[in-house]
Each structure stands twice: as structure tokens, then as C-alpha cells.
C-alpha positions as CSV (number, residue, x, y, z in Angstrom):
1,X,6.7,-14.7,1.2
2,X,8.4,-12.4,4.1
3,X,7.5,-12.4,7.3
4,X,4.8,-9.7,7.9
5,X,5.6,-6.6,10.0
6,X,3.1,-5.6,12.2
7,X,1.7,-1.8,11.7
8,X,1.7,0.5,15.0
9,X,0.1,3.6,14.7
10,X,1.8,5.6,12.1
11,X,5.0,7.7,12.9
12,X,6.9,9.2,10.7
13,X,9.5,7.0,9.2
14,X,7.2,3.8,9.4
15,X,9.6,2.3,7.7
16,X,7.9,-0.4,5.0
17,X,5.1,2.1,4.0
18,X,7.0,5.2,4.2
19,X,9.9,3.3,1.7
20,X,7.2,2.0,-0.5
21,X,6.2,6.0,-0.7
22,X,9.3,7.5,-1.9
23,X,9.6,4.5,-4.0
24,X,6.7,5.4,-5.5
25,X,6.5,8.9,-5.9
26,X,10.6,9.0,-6.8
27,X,9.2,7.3,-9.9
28,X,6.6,10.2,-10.5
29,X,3.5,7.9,-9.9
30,X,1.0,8.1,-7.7
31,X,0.0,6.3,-4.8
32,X,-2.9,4.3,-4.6
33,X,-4.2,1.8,-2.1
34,X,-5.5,-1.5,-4.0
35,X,-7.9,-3.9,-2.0
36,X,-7.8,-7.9,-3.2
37,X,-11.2,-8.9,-4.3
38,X,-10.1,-12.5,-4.8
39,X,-7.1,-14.0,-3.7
40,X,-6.8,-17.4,-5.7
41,X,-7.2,-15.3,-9.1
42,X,-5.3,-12.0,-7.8
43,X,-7.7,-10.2,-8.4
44,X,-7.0,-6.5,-7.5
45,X,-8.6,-3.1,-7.4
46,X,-8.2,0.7,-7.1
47,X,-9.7,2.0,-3.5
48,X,-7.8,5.0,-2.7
49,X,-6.4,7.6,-4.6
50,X,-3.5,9.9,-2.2
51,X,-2.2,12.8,-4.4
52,X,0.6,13.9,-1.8
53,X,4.3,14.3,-3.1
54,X,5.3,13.7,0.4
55,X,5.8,10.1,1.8
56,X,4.7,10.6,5.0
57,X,1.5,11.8,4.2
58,X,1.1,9.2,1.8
59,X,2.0,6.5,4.7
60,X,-0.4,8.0,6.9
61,X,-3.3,8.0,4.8
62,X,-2.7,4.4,3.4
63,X,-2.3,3.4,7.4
64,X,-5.4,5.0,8.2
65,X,-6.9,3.6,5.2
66,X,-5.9,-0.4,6.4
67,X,-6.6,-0.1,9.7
68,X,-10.1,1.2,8.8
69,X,-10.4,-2.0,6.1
70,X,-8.5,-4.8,7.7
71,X,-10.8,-7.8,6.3
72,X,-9.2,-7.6,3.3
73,X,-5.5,-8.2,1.3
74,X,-4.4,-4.1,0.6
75,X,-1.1,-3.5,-1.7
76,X,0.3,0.1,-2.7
77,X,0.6,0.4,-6.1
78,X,2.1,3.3,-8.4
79,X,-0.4,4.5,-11.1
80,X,0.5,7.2,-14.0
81,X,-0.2,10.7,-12.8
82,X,-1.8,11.7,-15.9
83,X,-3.7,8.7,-17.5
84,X,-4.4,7.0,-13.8
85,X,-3.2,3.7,-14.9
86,X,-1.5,1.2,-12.9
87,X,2.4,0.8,-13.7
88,X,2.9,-3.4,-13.7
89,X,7.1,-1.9,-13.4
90,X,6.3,-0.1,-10.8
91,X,7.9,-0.1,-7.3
92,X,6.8,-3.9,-5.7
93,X,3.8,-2.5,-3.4
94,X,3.4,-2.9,0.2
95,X,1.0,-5.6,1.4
96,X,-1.5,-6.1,4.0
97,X,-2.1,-9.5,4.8
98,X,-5.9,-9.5,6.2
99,X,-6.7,-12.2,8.9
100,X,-2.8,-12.6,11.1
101,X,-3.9,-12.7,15.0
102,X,-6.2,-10.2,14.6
103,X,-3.8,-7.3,13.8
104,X,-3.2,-4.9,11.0
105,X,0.2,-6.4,8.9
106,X,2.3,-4.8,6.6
107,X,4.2,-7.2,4.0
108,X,7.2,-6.3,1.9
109,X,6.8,-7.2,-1.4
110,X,4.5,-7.9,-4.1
């Protein structure tokens, strides 16, 4: 597993979220925050939709979204802009690992 990346306050061109944007929308999906319900099982669900085309609003809204729900494991995940279904092939989401020292971290990867 990488090494997590702690989140500052968002800036443009926060790098991990803002890459895991573009990736995203590049592949005409949305955006969607997804909140671990049970880590063992991986056991994922939808908790915020962002329809932005633009990465750094995307970025900002997942940040704002992670630092307002830390106690949990968050991922950004690509779903289908017209049937709303999550893409498996999608771009590997960005991870929030709940629980490190206390702070809000980012994880590359899936």
C-alpha cells in the first residue's frame, strides 16, 4: 500500500485528488466520493455525487467532503454519466485512510 499523503487545505493543483479528477472525467465519468462501510469485506458505497467537468472543483468538493467525514475509509470512484453506475475499469480512485495521527490522508491507489 503507498505511503499516505497528508491533505492540506485544498489548492488548486492538489496534486493526488486533482490527478484522480482529470483521470476521471478524461474518461467521461463522473466523480463520486465512496465511503467503506466495512473494511475486511470491502464493502463500498456511493456518498457524493460532484457533476463538475472541471478537476479542481471536483477536488475541492471531495476535500471538503473528507475532512467533514474523516471516521471513515473514502475512495473516488468514476461512475457512468448516464446510467450512474460504478466503472470497476475505471481510473484506480484516491483513498482516504480514516484513523492516521489524527489527520485527514490521501492514498494513491485503489
Amino acid at each position: 500500500m503507498p505511503t499516505p499523503l497528508a491533505l492540506a487545505p485544498y489548492a488548486p493543483g492538489c496534486a493526488p485528488l486533482r490527478a484522480a479528477a482529470r483521470a476521471t472525467l478524461d474518461a467521461r465519468l463522473w466523480c463520486v466520493v465512496e465511503v467503506c462501510l466495512d473494511v475486511p469485506a470491502q464493502t463500498w458505497e456511493p456518498r457524493l455525487l460532484i457533476c463538475r467537468d472541471d478537476p479542481d472543483a471536483v477536488a475541492a468538493a471531495a476535500a471538503d467532503w473528507i475532512r467533514e467525514a474523516p471516521e471513515r475509509d473514502v475512495r473516488l470512484a468514476g461512475y457512468t454519466r448516464d446510467t450512474l453506475r460504478r466503472v470497476d475499469a475505471a481510473p484506480a480512485p484516491i483513498c482516504h485512510v480514516a484513523g492516521l495521527d489524527g489527520d485527514v490522508s490521501l492514498n494513491e491507489g485503489g
